[in-house]
C-alpha positions as semicolon CSV with decimal commas, in nm:
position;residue;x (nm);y (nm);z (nm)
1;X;6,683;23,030;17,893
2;X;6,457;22,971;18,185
3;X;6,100;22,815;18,160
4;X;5,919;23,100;18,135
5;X;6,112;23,211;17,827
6;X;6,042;22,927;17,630
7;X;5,683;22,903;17,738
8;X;5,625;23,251;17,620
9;X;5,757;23,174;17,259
10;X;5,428;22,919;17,199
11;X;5,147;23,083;17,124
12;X;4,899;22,792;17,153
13;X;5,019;22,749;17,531
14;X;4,803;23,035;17,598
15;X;4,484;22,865;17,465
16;X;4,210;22,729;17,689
17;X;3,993;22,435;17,676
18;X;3,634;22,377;17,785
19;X;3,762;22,683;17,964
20;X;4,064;22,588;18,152
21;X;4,403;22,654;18,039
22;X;4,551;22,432;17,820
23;X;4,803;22,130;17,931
24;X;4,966;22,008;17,581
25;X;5,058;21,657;17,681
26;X;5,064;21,492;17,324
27;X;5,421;21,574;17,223
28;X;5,499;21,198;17,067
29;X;5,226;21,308;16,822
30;X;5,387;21,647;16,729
31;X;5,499;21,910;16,941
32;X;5,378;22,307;16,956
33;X;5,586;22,564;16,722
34;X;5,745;22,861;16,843
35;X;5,648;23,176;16,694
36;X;6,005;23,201;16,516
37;X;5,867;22,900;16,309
38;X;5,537;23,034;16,205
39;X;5,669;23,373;16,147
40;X;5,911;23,201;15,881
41;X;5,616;23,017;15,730
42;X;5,458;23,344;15,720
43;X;5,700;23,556;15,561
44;X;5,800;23,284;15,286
45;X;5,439;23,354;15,162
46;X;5,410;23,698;15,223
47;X;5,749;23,746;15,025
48;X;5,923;23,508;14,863
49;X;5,703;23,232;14,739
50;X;5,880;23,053;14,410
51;X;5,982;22,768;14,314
52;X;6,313;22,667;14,320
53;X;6,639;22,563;14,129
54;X;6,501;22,631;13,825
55;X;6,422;23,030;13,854
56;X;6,664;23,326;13,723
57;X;6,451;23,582;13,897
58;X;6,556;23,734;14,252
59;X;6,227;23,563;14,462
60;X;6,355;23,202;14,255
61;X;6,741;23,265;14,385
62;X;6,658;23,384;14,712
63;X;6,449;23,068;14,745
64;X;6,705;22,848;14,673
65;X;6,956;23,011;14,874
66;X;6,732;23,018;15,182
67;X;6,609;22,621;15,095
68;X;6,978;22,503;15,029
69;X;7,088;22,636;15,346
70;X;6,876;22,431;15,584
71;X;6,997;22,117;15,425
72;X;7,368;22,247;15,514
73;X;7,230;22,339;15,839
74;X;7,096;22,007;15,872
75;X;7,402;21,822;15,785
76;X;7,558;22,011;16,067
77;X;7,300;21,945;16,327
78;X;7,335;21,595;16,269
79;X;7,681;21,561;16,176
80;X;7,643;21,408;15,862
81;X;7,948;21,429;15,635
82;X;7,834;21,577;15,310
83;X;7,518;21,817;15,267
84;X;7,457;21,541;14,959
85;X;7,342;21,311;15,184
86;X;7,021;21,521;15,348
87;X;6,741;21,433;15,105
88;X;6,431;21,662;15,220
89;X;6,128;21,453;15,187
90;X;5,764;21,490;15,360
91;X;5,857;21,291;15,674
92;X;5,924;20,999;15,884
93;X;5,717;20,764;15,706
94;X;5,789;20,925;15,357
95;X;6,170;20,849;15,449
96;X;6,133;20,515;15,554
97;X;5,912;20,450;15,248
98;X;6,199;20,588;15,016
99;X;6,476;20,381;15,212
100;X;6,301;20,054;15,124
101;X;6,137;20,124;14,795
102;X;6,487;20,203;14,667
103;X;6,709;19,985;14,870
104;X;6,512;19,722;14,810
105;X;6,511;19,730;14,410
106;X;6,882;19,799;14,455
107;X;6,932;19,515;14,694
108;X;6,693;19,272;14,722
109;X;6,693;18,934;14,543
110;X;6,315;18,788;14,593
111;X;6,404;18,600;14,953
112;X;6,510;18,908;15,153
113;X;6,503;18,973;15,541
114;X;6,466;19,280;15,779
115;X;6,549;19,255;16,088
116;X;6,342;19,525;16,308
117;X;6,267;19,550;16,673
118;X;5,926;19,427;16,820
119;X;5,868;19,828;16,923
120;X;5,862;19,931;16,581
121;X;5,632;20,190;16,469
122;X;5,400;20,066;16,153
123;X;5,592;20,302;15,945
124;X;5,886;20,116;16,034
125;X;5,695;19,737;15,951
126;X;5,438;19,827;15,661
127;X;5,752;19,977;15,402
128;X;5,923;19,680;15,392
129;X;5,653;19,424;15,380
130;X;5,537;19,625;15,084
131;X;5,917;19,560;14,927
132;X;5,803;19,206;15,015
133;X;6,073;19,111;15,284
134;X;6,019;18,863;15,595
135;X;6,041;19,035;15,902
136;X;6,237;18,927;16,194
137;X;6,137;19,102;16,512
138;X;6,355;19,095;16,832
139;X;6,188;19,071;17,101
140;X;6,218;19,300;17,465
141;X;6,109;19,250;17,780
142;X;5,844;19,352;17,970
143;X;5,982;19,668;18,112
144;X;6,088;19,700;17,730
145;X;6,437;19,644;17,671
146;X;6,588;19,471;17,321
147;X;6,739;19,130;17,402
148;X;7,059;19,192;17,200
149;X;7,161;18,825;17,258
150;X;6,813;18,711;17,061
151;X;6,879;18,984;16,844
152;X;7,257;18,860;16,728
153;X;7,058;18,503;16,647
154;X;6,850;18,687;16,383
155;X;7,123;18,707;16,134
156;X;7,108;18,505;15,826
157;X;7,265;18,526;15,450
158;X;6,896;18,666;15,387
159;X;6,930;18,955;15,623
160;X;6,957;19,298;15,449
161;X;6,881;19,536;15,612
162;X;6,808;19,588;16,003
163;X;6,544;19,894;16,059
164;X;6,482;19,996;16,427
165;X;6,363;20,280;16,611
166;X;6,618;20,537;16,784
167;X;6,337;20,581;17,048
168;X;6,028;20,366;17,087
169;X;5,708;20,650;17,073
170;X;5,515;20,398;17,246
171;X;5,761;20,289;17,563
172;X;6,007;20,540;17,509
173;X;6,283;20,307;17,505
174;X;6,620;20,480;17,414
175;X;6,731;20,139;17,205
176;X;7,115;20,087;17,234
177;X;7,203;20,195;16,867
178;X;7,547;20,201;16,889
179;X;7,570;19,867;16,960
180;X;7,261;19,727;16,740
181;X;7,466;19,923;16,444
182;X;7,782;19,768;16,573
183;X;7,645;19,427;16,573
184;X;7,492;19,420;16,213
185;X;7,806;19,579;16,060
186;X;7,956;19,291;16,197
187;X;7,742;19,056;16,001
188;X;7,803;19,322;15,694
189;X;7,436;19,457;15,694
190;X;7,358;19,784;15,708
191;X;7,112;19,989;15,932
192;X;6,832;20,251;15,930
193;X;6,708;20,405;16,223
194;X;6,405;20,552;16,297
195;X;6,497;20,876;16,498
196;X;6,134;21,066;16,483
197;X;6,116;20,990;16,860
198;X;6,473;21,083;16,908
199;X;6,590;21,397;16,683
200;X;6,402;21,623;16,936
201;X;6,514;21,500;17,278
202;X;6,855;21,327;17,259
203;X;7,180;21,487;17,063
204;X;7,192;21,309;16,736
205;X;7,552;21,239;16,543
206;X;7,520;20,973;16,255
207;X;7,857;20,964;16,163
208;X;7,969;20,856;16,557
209;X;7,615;20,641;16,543
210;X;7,760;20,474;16,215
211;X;7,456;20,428;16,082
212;X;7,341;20,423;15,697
213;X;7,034;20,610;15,712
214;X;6,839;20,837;15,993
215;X;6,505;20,922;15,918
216;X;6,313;21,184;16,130
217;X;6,030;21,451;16,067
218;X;6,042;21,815;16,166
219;X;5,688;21,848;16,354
220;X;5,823;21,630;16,595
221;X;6,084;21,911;16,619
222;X;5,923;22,194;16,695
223;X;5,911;22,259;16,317
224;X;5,641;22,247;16,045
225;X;5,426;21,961;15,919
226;X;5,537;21,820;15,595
227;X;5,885;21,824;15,606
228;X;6,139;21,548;15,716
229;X;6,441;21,425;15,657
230;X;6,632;21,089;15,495
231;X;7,001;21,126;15,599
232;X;7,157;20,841;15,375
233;X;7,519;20,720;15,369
234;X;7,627;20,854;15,011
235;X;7,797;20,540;14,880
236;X;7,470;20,379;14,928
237;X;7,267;20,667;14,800
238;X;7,473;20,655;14,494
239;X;7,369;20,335;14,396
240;X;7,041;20,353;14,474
241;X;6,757;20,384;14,213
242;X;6,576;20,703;14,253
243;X;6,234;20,662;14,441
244;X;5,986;20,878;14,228
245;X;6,026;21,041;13,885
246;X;5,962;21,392;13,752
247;X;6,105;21,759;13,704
248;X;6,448;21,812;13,937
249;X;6,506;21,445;13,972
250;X;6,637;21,393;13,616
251;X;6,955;21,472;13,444
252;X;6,805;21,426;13,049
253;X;6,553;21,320;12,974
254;X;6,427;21,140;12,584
255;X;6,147;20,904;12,501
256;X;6,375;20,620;12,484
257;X;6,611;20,690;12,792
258;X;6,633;20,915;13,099
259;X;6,921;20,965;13,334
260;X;6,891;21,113;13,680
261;X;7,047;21,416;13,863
262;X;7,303;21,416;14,105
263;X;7,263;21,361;14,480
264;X;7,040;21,505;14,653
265;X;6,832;21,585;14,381
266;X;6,797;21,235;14,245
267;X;6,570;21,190;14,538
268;X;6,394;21,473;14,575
269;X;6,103;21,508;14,245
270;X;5,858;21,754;14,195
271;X;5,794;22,121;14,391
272;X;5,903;22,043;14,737
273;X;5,761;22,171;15,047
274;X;5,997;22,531;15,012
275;X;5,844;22,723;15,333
276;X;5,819;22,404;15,574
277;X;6,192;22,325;15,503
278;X;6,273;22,705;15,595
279;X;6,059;22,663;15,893
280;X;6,241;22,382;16,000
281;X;6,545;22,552;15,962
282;X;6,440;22,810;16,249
283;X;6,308;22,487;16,467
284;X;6,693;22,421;16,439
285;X;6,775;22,791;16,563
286;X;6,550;22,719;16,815
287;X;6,640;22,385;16,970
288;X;6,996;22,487;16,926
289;X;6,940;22,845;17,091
290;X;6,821;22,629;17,424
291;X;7,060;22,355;17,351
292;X;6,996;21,997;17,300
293;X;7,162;21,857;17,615
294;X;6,923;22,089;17,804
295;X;6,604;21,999;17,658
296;X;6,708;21,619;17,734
297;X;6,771;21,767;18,086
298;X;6,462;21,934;18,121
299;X;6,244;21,654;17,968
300;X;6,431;21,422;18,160
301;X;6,340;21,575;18,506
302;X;5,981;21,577;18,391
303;X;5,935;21,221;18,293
304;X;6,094;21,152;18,649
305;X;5,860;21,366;18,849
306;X;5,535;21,205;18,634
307;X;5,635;20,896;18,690
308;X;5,699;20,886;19,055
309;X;5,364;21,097;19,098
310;X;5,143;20,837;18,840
311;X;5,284;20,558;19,061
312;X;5,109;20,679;19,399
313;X;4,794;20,658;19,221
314;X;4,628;20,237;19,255
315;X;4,535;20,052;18,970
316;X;4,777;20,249;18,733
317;X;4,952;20,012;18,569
318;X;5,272;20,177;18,358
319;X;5,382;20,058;18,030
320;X;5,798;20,120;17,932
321;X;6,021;20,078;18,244
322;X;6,341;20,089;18,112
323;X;6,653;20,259;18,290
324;X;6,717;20,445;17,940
325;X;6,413;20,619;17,826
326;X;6,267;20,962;17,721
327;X;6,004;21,183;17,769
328;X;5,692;20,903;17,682
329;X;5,473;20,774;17,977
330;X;5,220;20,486;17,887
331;X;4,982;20,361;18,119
332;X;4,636;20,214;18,197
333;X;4,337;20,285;18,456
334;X;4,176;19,962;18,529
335;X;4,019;19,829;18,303
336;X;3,921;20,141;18,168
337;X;3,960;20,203;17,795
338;X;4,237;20,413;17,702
339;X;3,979;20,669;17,486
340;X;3,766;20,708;17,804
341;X;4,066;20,795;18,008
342;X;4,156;21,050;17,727
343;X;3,801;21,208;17,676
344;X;3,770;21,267;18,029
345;X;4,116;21,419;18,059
346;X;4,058;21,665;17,782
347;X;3,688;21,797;17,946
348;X;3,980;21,917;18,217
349;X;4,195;22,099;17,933
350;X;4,492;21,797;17,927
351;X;4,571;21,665;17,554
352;X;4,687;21,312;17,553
353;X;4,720;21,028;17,313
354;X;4,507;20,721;17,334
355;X;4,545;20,440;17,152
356;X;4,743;20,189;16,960
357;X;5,002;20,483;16,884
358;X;5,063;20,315;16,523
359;X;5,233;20,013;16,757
360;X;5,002;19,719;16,734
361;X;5,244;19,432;16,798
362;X;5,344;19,611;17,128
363;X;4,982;19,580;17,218
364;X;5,010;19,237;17,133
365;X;5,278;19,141;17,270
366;X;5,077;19,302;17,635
367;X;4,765;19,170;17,564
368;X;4,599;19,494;17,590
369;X;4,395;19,721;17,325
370;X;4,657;20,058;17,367
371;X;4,739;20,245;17,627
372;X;4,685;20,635;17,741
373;X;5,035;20,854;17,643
374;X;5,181;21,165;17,809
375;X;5,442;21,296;17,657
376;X;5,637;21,572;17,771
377;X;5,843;21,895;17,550
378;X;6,070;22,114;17,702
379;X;5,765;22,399;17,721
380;X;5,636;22,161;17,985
381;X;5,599;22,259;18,311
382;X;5,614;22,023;18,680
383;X;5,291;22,218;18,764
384;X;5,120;22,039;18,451
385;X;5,215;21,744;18,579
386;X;5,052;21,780;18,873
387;X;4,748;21,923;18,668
388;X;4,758;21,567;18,533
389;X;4,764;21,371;18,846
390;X;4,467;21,581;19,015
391;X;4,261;21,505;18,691
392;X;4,340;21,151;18,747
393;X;4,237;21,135;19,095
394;X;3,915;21,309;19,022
395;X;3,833;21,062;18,716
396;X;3,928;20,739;18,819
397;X;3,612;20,704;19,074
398;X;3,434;20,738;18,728
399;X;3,586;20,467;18,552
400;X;3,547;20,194;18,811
């Protein structure tokens, strides 16, 4: 499938603004949906809005059916060994949330450590201060690579968990999993990854990962808001108490004693978010219909060509060197701040990210206030790129 043919199956690409065509560089934040996706969204409502599980009637089956095949389908997209194990929630941050809510009444004894890395996200930090662990960040370097060998020095008999990001949203790091999960099974603990950055761009396989839980949201997928997923090792799912009660959670339920319902359900209360969960199923048909490996090719040749390009222009400064990394570019004019850069950049129709990107203690750890972020999709084209780099050329004489 050839540029052009993916290009054409996003409407909003067509778009202008302030009267130049649009140049969607704010993927990181949540990328465009093809028309597949918001014709399913469409049609659910149009004709065959219910609720599920619970119905006898043909729109309450149907439903179902079409719900309870998306979780199969995502077991099978990421390899996950038992559909039991997908628990549909509202995202990334809902995921993590559940993870250490419920791990952490399970597991945690009132002097409890999580190791993370020093890239994490806040959705990756906040969760488990809230289940009142210490934190024990390891630290990267400045082109932003994990020291494993500080990281293997974290371990304590208070570690519990270790939480890190697949792909840094910030640097775009592509973190060394397999041997961060390697390393911490080694000490006995087990491991959640963040993979919002990831699930999109890289091929994702939890059982060859090893990991215990993946967490990742599906409008980072080309999918609908609202809907993510918590991929959770069953054995650890199983003993896990559930993280919200209500209707589909619960097996019985009296005024003296409830007991819950069966995996995945256990983890899943309340009406859930039926037509984004079928929309993310055809984000699936989609990213699978152009295949993984070549959206990571694509992507890949993009973040090359920006990169060389932003590093002709003086006083750029780029933030996330690493040899491994996706489709994020981070960077700095000056001493320009990053939400001048970005309001002059969208008067010339290019959507970027300024900021803090949710990733303060990278900030710190640069001494700067956030940085501007491109970030690239497969939709992307090299000609945006160099749509960027003209705009840059023509703005930085303003911000000096």
């Amino acid at each position: 499938m050839n540029n052009n043919d993916i290009r054409s199956q996003f409407p909003i690409l067509d778009v202008t603004v302030h009267g130049r065509p649009l140049v969607y560089l704010d993927n990181a934040a949540t990328t465009q949906k093809p028309l597949r996706v918001i014709e399913a969204l469409d049609g659910y409502y149009r004709t065959l809005n219910s609720n599920i599980h619970r119905g006898a009637h043909h729109l309450a089956t149907e439903a179902t059916e079409r719900y309870e095949t998306v979780r199969r389908q995502v077991q099978s997209f990421i390899n996950a060994r038992h559909h039991h194990e997908i628990v549909f929630t509202r995202g990334t941050t809902e995921s993590i949330n559940l993870v250490a809510s419920s791990f952490s009444k399970r597991y945690f004894t009132g002097d409890d450590e999580v190791v993370v890395s020093g890239m994490e996200h806040h959705s990756d930090i906040v969760p488990w201060q809230l289940a009142g662990a210490t934190l024990r960040p390891i630290p990267f370097s400045d082109e932003g690579v994990l020291d494993l060998d500080a990281y293997e020095k974290l371990f304590s008999p208070k570690t519990r968990i270790v939480a890190v990001n697949h792909v840094s949203n910030t640097l775009g790091t592509i973190n060394p999993i397999a041997d961060i999960i390697r390393i911490a099974h080694g000490h006995g603990v087990p491991v959640l990854i963040d993979g919002a950055q990831a699930i999109s761009h890289i091929p994702v396989d939890v059982q060859a990962l090893g990991c215990d839980f993946y967490c990742f949201s599906g409008h980072k997928m080309y999918g609908p808001m609202g809907v993510g997923v918590m991929y959770g090792r069953e054995e650890l799912l199983n003993e896990m108490p559930p993280y919200q009660g209500g209707g589909e959670m619960i097996e019985n339920v009296t005024f003296e004693r409830t007991t819950y319902n069966q995996l995945p359900f256990k983890f899943e209360a309340g009406t859930p978010s039926v037509g984004d969960v079928i929309g993310l199923g055809e984000a699936i048909n989609f990213m699978q219909e152009v295949g993984v490996a070549n959206i990571a090719a694509r992507e890949d040749e993009l973040l090359r060509y920006a990169t060389s390009m932003l590093s002709q222009l003086q006083g750029i400064r780029l933030f996330g060197t690493a040899p491994h990394k996706t489709t994020v570019l981070s960077f700095l004019i000056g001493d320009a701040h990053p939400y001048d850069v970005g309001t002059l950049l969208d008067q010339l129709g290019i959507a970027v990210r300024t900021g803090h990107h949710c990733t303060q203690p990278i900030m710190d750890r640069y001494g700067i206030p956030g940085t501007v972020r491109a970030s690239f999709a497969v939709y992307n084209t090299l000609d945006e790129v160099d749509r960027l780099f003209a705009a840059l050329q023509r703005i930085m004489p303003m911000l000096q």
